[in-house]
PyMOL CGO cylinders between C-alpha atoms (Angstrom):
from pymol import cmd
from pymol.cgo import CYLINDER

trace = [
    CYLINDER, -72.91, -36.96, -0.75, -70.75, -34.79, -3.08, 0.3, 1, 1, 1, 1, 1, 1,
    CYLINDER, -70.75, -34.79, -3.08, -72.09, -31.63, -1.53, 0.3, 1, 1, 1, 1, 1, 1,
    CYLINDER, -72.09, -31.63, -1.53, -70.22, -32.62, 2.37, 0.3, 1, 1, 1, 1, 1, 1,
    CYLINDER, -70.22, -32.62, 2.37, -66.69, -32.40, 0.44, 0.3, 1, 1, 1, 1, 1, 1,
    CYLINDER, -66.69, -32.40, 0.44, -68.00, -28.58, -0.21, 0.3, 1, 1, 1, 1, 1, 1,
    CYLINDER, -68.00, -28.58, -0.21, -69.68, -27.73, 3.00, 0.3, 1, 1, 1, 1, 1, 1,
    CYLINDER, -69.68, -27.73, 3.00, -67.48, -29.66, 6.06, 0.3, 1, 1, 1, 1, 1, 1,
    CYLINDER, -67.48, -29.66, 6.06, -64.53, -27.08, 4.30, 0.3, 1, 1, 1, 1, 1, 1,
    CYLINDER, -64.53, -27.08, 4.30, -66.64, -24.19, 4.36, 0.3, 1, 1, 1, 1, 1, 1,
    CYLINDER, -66.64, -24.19, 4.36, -68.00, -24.50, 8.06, 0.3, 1, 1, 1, 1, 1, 1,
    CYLINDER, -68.00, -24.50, 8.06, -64.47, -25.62, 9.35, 0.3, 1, 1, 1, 1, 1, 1,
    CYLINDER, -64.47, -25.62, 9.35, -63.22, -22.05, 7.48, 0.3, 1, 1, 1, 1, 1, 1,
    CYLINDER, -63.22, -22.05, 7.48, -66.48, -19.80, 9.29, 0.3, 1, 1, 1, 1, 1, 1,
    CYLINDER, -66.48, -19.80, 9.29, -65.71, -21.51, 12.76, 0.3, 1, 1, 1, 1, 1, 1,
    CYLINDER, -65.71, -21.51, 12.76, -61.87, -21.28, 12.38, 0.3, 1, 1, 1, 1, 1, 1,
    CYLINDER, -61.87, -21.28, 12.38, -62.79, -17.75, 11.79, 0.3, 1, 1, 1, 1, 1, 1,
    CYLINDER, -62.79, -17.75, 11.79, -65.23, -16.99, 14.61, 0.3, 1, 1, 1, 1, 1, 1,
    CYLINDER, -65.23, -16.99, 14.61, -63.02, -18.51, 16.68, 0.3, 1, 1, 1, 1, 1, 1,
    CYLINDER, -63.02, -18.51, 16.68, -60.22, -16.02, 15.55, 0.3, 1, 1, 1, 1, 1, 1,
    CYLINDER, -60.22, -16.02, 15.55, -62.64, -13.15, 15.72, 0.3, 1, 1, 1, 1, 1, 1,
    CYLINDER, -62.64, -13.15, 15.72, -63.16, -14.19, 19.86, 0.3, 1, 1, 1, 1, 1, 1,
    CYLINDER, -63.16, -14.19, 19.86, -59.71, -14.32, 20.29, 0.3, 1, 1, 1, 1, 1, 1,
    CYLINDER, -59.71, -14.32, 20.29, -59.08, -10.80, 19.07, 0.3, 1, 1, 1, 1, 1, 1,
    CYLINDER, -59.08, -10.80, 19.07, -62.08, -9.51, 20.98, 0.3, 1, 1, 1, 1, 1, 1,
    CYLINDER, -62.08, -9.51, 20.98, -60.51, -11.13, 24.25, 0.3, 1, 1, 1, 1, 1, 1,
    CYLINDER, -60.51, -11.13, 24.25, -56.63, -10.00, 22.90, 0.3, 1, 1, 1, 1, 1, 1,
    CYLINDER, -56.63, -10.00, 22.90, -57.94, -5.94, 22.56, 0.3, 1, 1, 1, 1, 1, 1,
    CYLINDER, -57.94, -5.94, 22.56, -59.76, -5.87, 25.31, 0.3, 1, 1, 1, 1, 1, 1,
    CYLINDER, -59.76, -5.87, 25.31, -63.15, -5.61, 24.94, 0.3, 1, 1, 1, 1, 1, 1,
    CYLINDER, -63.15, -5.61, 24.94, -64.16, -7.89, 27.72, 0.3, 1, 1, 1, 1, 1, 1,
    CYLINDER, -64.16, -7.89, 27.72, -61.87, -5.95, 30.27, 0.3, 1, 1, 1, 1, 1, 1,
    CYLINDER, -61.87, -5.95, 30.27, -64.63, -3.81, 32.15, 0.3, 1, 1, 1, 1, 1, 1,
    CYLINDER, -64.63, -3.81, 32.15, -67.95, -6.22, 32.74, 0.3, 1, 1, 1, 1, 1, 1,
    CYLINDER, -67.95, -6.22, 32.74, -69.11, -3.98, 35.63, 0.3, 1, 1, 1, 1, 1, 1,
    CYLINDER, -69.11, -3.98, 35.63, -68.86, -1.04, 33.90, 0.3, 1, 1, 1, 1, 1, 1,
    CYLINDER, -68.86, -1.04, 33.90, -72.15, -0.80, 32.05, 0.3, 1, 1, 1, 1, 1, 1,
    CYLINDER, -72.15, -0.80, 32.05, -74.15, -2.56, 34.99, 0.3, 1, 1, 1, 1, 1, 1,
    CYLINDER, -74.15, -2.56, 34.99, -72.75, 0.55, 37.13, 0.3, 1, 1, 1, 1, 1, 1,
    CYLINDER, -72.75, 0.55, 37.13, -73.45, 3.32, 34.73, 0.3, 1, 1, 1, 1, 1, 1,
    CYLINDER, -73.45, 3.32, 34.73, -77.02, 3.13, 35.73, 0.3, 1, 1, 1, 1, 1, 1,
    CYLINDER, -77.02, 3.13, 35.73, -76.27, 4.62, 39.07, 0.3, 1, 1, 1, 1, 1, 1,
    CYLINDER, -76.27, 4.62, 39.07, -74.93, 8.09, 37.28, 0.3, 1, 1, 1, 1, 1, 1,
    CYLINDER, -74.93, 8.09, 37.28, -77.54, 10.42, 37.57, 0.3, 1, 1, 1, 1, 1, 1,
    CYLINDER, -77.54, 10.42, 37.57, -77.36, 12.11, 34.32, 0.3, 1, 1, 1, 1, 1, 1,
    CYLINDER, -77.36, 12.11, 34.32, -79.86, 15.07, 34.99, 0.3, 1, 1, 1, 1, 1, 1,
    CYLINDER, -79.86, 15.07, 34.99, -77.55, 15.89, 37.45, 0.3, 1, 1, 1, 1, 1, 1,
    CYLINDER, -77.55, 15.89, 37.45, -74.63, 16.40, 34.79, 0.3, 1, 1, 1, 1, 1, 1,
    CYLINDER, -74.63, 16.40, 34.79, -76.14, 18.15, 32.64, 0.3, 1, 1, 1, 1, 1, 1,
    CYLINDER, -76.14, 18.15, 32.64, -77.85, 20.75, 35.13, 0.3, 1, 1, 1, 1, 1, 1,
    CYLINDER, -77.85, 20.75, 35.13, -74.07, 21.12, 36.21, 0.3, 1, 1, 1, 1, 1, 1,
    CYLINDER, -74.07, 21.12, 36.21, -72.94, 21.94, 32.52, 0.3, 1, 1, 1, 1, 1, 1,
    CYLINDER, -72.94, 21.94, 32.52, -75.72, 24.38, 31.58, 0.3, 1, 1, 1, 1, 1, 1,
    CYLINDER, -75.72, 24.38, 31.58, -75.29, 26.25, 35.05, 0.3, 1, 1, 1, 1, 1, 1,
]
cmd.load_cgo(trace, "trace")
């Protein structure tokens, strides 16, 4: 029963600190562009690079 007095600490520090850690990733804006990667796989990359070695 000891051990709780160690561990409830502990896991309120790790989620007080996730929690943080989504709050900066939402403050620098890393979730600002969700369509961005699902409409990157329309570029046609062959395309680019026959353009840059022309």
């Amino acid at each position: 029963m000891n051990i709780l007095l160690y561990l409830l600490p502990i896991t309120l520090f790790l989620g007080l600190l996730g929690f943080a850690a989504f709050i900066w990733a939402l403050n620098s804006g890393q979730y600002d562009d969700p369509d961005g990667a699902a409409m990157r796989i329309f570029n046609d990359e062959d395309e680019d690079r026959k353009d840059k070695n022309s």
